[in-house]
Structure formats: C-alpha cells, structure tokens
N, C-alpha and C positions, 0 to 999 in steps of 0.2 A: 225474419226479424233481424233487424240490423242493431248491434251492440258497439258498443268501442270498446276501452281495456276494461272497463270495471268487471267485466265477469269474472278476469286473472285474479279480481280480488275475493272472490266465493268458493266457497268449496261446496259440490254437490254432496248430498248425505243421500241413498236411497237404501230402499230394503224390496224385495218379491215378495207378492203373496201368488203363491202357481199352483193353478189345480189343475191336477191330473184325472184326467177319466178312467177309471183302472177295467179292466177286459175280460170281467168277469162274463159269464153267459148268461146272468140273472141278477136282476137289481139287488142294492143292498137289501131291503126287509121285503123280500115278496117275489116271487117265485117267474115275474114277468119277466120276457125276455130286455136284455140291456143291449141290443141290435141295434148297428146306425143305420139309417135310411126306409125304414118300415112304411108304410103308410100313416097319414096321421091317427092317433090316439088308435092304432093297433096293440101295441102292446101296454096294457092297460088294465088295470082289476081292481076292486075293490080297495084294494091298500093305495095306491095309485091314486083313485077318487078318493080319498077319506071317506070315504062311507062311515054312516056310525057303527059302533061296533068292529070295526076291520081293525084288525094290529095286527104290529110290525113284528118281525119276526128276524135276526141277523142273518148275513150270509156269513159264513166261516171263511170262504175262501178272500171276502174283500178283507178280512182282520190277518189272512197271512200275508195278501199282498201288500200293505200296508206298512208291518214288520220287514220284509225283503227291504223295500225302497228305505226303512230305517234305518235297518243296518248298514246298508249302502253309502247312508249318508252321515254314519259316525254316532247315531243317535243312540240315548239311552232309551231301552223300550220300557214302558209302561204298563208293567204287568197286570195291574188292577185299574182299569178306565171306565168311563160311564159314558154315556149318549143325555146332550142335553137339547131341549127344544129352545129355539132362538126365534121366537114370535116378531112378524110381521105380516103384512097382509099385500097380496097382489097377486092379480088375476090367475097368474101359473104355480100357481101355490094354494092348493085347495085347502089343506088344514091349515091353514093361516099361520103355519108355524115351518120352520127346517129344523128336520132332528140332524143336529150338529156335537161336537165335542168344544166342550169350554176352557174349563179348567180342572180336568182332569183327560190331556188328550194323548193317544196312543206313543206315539214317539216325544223325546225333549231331547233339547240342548247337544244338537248334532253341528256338523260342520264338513266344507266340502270346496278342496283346492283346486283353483280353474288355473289353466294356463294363457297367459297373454301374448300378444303381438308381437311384445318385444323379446318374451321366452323366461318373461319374470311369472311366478308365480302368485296368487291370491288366495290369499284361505278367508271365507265368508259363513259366517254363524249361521247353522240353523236354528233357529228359535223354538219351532214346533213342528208340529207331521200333526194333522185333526184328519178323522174321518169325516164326510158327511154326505147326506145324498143332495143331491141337484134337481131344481126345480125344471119346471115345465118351459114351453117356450111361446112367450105372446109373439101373433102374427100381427103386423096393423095395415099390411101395402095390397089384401086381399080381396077385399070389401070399402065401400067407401063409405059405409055408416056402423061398422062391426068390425071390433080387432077380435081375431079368431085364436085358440087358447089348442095345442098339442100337446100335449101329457105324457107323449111315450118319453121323454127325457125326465120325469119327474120319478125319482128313486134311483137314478142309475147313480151307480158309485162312485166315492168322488174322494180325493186324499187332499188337503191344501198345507202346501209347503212353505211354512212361512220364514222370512232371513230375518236375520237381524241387522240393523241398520247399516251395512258393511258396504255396502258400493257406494265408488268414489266415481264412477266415470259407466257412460253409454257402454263401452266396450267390456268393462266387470259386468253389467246386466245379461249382457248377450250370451258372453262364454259361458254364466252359472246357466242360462236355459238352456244352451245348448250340450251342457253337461249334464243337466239331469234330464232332457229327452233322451240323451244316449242312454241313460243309466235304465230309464224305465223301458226301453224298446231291450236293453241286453237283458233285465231282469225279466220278462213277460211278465211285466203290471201293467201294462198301457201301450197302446199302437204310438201313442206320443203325436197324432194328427193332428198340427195346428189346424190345418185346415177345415179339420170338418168338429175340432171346439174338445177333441180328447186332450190338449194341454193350451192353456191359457193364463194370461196372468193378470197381476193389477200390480201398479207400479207405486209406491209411496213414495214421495220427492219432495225434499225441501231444500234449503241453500243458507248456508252459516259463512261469515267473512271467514279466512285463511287464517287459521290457529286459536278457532274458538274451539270450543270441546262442547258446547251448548249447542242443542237438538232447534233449528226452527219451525216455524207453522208448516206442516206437511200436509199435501194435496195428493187424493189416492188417485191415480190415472186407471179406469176400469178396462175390464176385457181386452186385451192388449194381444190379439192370435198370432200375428208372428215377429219373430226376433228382428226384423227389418224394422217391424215399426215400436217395438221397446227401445230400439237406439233412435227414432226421428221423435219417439214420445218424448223419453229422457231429454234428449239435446233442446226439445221446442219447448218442454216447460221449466228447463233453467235457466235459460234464456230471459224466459216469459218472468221466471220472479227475481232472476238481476235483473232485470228493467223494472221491474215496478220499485223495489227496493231503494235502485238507484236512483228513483224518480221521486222519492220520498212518501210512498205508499206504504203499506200493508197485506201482507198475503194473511187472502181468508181460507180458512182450512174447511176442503170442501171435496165432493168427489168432482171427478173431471172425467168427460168422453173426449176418448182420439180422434180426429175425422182424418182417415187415411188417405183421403185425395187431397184436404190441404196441407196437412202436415201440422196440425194446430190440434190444441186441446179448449176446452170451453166445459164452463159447468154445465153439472146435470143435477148436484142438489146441495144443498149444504152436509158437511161429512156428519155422520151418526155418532154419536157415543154410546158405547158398547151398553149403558143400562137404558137405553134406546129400546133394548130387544129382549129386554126382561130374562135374561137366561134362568129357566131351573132344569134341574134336572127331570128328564123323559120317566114317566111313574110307569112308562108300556115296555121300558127295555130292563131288563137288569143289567149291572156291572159287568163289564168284559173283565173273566179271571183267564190272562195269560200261563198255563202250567210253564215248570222250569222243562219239564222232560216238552213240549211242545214245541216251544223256544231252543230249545238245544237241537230239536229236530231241524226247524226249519234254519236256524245256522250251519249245520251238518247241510244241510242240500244247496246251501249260497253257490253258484259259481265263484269263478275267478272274478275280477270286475275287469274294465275297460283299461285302466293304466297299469295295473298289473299283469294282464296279458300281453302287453305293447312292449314294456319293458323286459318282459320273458323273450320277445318274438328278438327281439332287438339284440338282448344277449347270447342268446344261444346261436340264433341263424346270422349274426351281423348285418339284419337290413335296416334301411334308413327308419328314422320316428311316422313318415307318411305312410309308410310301405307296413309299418309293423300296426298301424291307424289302418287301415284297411279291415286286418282281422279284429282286430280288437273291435270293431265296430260296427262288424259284420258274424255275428253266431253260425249264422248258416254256412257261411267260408268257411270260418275256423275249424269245425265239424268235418267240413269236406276236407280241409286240409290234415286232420287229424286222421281220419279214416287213409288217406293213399298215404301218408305218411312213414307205413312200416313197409311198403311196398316200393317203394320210389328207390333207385341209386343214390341218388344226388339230390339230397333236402332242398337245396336252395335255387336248385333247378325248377323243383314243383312248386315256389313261391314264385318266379321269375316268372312259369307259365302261368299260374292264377293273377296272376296279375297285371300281366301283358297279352297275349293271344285268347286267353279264355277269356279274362275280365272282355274283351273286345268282343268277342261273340257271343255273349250273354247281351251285353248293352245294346249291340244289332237288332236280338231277337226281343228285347225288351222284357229278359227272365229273369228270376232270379238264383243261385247257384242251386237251391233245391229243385229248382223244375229243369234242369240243364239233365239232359236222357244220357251223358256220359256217368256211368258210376266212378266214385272215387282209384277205386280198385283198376275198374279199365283207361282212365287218364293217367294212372301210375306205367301201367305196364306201355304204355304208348311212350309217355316218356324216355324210359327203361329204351326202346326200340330204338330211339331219336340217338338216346348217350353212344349207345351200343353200334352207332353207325349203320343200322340195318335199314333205316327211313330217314328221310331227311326232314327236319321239323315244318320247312310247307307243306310236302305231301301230308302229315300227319296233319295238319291243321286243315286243308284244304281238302284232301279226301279220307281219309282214314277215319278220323272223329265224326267227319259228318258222316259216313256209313255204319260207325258205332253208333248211334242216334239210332239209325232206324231197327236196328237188330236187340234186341234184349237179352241181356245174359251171353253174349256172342263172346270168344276166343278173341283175344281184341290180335295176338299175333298170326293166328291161323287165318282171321280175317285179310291182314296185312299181304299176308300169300299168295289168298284164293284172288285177291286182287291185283296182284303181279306190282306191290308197292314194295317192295323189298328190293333192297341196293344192288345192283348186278355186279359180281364177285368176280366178273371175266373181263379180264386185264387188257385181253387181244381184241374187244370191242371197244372198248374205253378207248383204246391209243387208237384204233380206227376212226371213230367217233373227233378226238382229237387232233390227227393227218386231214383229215377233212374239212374242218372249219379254218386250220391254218394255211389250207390252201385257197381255199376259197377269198379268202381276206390278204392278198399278197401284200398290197398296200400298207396294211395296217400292222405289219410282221415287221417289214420295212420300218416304220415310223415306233415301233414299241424299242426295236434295237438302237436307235437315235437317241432314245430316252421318254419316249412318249409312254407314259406306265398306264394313263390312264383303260386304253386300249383293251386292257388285260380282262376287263371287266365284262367284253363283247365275244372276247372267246369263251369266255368260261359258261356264259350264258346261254352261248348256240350251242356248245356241246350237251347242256344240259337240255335244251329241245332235244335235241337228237337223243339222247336217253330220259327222254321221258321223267325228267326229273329225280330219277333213280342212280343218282353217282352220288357217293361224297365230296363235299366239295372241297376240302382241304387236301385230301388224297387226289381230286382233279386237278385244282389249280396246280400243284409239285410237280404234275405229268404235263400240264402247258410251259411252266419253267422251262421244266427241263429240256422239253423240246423247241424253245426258244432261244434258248442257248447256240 
C-alpha cells in the first residue's frame, strides 16, 4: 500500500489479546489427555462431546499455572473467581457455549516492561489474565462436500492475556510477545509454539490523528501465530485506515483475517459486542477460592524471572546484556551452569566455554544442553585441566570431551591420562621438537629476523604436530623466541 505523509499525522493505538496454551497433561475439566498431534478425535470423552449429563470438573494445576504467568506479569491475583459460559454456536464447539471467565477473571491490572531497538524502555498494561478452554478444530480442504470437525483441542487449557491499549508501534507488539513467550517457556506454563497454535494472538488496531487522547473505531486482526506477521499485520492495517480516513471514509469496526502470503488483512465478519454472547455464569462450576497459605506457596516456588537473572549474570560475572540473555533465556544452561559452578577455577571461563565451544557442539549435534552426555561436574574439571595447563583447550574440545560422551561417570582427568592427552612436562623434547622445525624452515628463520613476524605462526604450528598437540602454547612460543634470537 502506497501512502504519502498523512500517516506522520496518526498515531497507532493497539492492545494483544494472547492466548497461551498452557502444558498441562490433561485438559481443563476432564481428565483427557491435552497432547499435540494425537490422531483425530483421539483424545476425547464424554466432557469433550457434551454429552448430556457429563460435567466439568477443574484441573488444579491449570489455576496454578495461571497464577505463575500472574505474577510474572505484575498482576493482582483474584482470589475468589468464577467460570462463566460465553454462548455461541459453531461446528467445533459442541455445547454451543465456551466456559470462559468474564468478569470476575483470575488475574487484573498487571503490567510488563519490554525493551526496545533503541534501548528505551516500554511499560504496557496488562488489563486481564481469563482462563478458558479452547474449542475444537473445523477441517474444510479434506472432503469436498464435508468440512470434518477434530475435538481433541476442544477443553485443552487456555489463559488469554489481554493489554490495555498501550502499543504505539509494530515494534512495542513484537517485543511484548516476545517477552511473554520467554516468560511462559522460563515459567513451565506453555511450550510457547507459535507454530503449532500453543501461543497466538489477535491484534486490536485503530488510528487517532497526533495529540488526540480519543480511542478510534478498532478492528480485531484474528489468529495472528507469529511475531513476523503481528508486525506486517499492524503496519498493513494502519496503513490500510490512514488511507481510508485520509480518503474521507470511515473504518467499520469488525474482525479481520491476515492472509500471510499477501500481507493484507480483509474482513471475516462484523465485530461482536460482548452482550452478543450472553455471558452468565457456569451453574456446573463453583467459584475458584484462592487460599492465602496456597498463594504464598506458589510465590515461595516462583523462580528468578528472565531480566533479573541477566542483570545478576551481568553484575556478578561482568558479561555483556547478549551473553548474560543467553542464560536468562535458557533454564536448562543456567542449571548446568549453576551445577559446574562450585567446581570450576575460573567463573568466567565456564561461561566463555558454554557459550563458545560447547554452545557450538550442541548446535552441530542439534541437542539441547540437557541431552549433552558431558555432566556439569566432568566439563568443570576439564576446564580446571585446560587453566592448569595440563591439556590444551583443543585437545579437550576435540578429543577429551568427545570420549567423555561415551564413558558415563568416567575420571574425566584419569581419562585425560589413559589417553596420553596430558601436556608433556619434558623440556629436552620440546627444545628438540623446536631445533627441528627451525631447521627445517631456514628460509623462513631468515625472513622472521628481517622482520617478517608473521612466520612465527608456522613454527609454532609444526612443532605442535610433532607433539601431538600436547605442548603449551605460551610456554612453546618463549622457547621459539628465545631460540630465534
């Protein structure tokens, strides 16, 4: 869409609505499993069908995950909450209804500061935190007289995270989703897969000229699965109402689908109002009563969160904000790194390796630090071996660690031995090793004393052939000086 300046004169207004799929092992009210990729309408039962007679029954553990991502997000919890049914009708939705939370929902009035491009910071209102479960999924490209109806996603648990109108720009969109996937993958409430529909969102977007404080006609952009296309959403439908605006139109407030290969949104129906859906409250659930002592449990078990471990990593070890983003955004690292931690000489060594030579052989094998067959404990004392001058940190990387792999519980320096990786300590082979290569190269002895330094690089090299990678290098190089002299 081609614009000229009038867009400089609008200001975007947006808000998220983000549903998380949360990672329980069993749906919200019913004992089915909440497993991606099952066969169709395998996981399935009586509550699932509405059957008559069949009720719902809560899962406990969806109402503490719930609370976690809460508190997470600065919210006040809602110790006394209720489940209300939200009536409509469509094929993946057997009881004609979604038991949802209305107005009386689990978390409020939370908020949650994303960091931007330019390294300004944004704090954006959370408005709500609702449980609810998620309907079923209509198929229509299977059959060409029959759209086919799969149930196993009909009850799996679902939290919808709703903002208050606070984003000014595609780029605020992006960073709050991508702060709160981080946030639910470090808390364990959700795998956070856009891709396969565990976090998704809907976009609400309207457009007010520059210094109004007055809210315009807003258009909900639906199903919105990854943050690439929440920014090509946002940018193509403000776009889309300065042109009409400036064209002296009208935006009709309606829902709208993204079509990802063009990059366009288009309607799909006119937008609902909320007494659209009759909300009353579910006469099948009673009131969720929050205890204090339950509540003070589950804040007593919160970890750290992701910018307070960064800021920890950053001040203690002095490594850069990317480097200390690593752990912080990695549970299973930071674990590892907490575990070799009291075993290592040199702290900042063992982040220097997890982040450079390990991270590198992890991504090779396509693992993640938990399936890596080095225990924390045996990459510490390897390390330890490396500082101590006993192995040289290739050898360790190139054979040492990879024969840690295959041994379990193995002497990581006993191993180092039985394998003749250990630095040779005899002086009178070293300086042999070294008379050797400098004769062989008369030339290049020649051209280093003229000033040619680079050179130095090709002795140090051949003498470490010749011992087998087994010299220190800093103690080798002073003994090619010296005998260069």
């Amino acid at each position: 869409m081609s614009l000229g300046t009038s867009e400089n004169n609008y200001e975007l207004v947006s808000g998220l609505e983000i549903h998380v799929q949360l990672n329980t092992n069993t749906k919200i009210f019913s004992a089915d499993s909440a497993s991606f990729g099952a066969l169709p309408n395998q996981n399935i039962s009586t509550v699932s069908l509405a059957l008559p007679g069949a009720l719902p029954k809560l899962n406990k553990e969806v109402v503490a995950k719930a609370i976690r991502i809460g508190l997470a997000l600065n919210c006040t919890i809602n110790q006394i909450n209720h489940f209300d049914r939200k009536n409509y009708f469509y094929a993946d939705l057997p009881k004609g209804y979604q038991i949802t939370q209305d107005n009386q929902p689990i978390c409020i009035n939370g908020f949650l500061e994303v960091e931007l491009a330019d390294g300004s910071a944004k704090r954006i209102g959370i408005n709500r935190i609702h449980l609810e479960e998620d309907a079923g999924k209509s198929i229509h490209d299977q059959d060409d007289n029959y759209s086919l109806v799969d149930l196993n996603r009909a009850g799996v648990p679902l939290i919808e995270i709703v903002t208050e109108p606070d984003i000014r720009s595609a780029e605020e969109a992006s960073a709050l989703l991508a702060e709160i996937r981080k946030l639910v993958r470090h808390l364990n409430v959700s795998d956070g897969n856009m891709e396969e529909g565990s976090l998704r969102c809907d976009a609400n977007i309207s457009i007010r000229p520059m210094g109004s404080t007055e809210f315009g006609t807003r258009c909900e952009v639906k199903n919105l699965n990854s943050m690439r296309n929440v920014r090509r959403a946002m940018d193509f439908e403000f776009g889309r109402q300065v042109d009409v605006i400036s064209n002296g139109g009208r935006i009709i407030q309606s829902t709208l689908n993204f079509d990802a290969d063009k990059g366009t949104t288009s309607p799909m129906r006119t937008k609902e109002e909320a007494n659209d859906y009759r909300y009353f409250a579910d006469p099948d659930l009673q009131p969720v009563f929050i205890s204090n002592d339950w509540l003070t449990e589950i804040k007593a078990a919160m970890p750290a969160l992701p910018n307070e471990i960064s800021k920890k990593m950053m001040s203690e070890f002095g490594i850069s904000k990317a480097d200390a983003a690593l752990f912080a955004e990695d549970l299973e690292l930071l674990n590892y790194f907490n575990q070799a931690l009291p075993i290592v000489n040199t702290k900042k060594t063992l982040i220097n390796w997890l982040i450079g030579p390990i991270r590198a052989v992890l991504s090779e094998k396509s693992i993640s630090i938990s399936e890596y067959n080095v225990k924390p404990e045996q990459l510490a004392i390897a390390i330890n071996l490396v500082d101590n001058k006993k192995i040289t940190q290739k050898i360790a990387i190139q054979q040492l660690l990879p024969a840690v792999e295959k041994h379990e519980n193995v002497d990581v320096a006993g191993l180092a031995q039985s394998l003749n990786l250990i630095i040779s300590e005899n002086g009178d082979e070293l300086d042999r090793f070294v008379d050797e290569v400098l004769s062989k190269y008369p030339q290049q002895v020649e051209a280093y004393k003229k000033g040619k330094k680079g050179v130095l690089g090709l002795f140090v090299g051949d003498v470490m052939k010749l011992a087998k990678g087994k010299a220190d290098a800093k103690r080798l190089n002073d003994l090619i000086l010296e005998k260069l002299k």
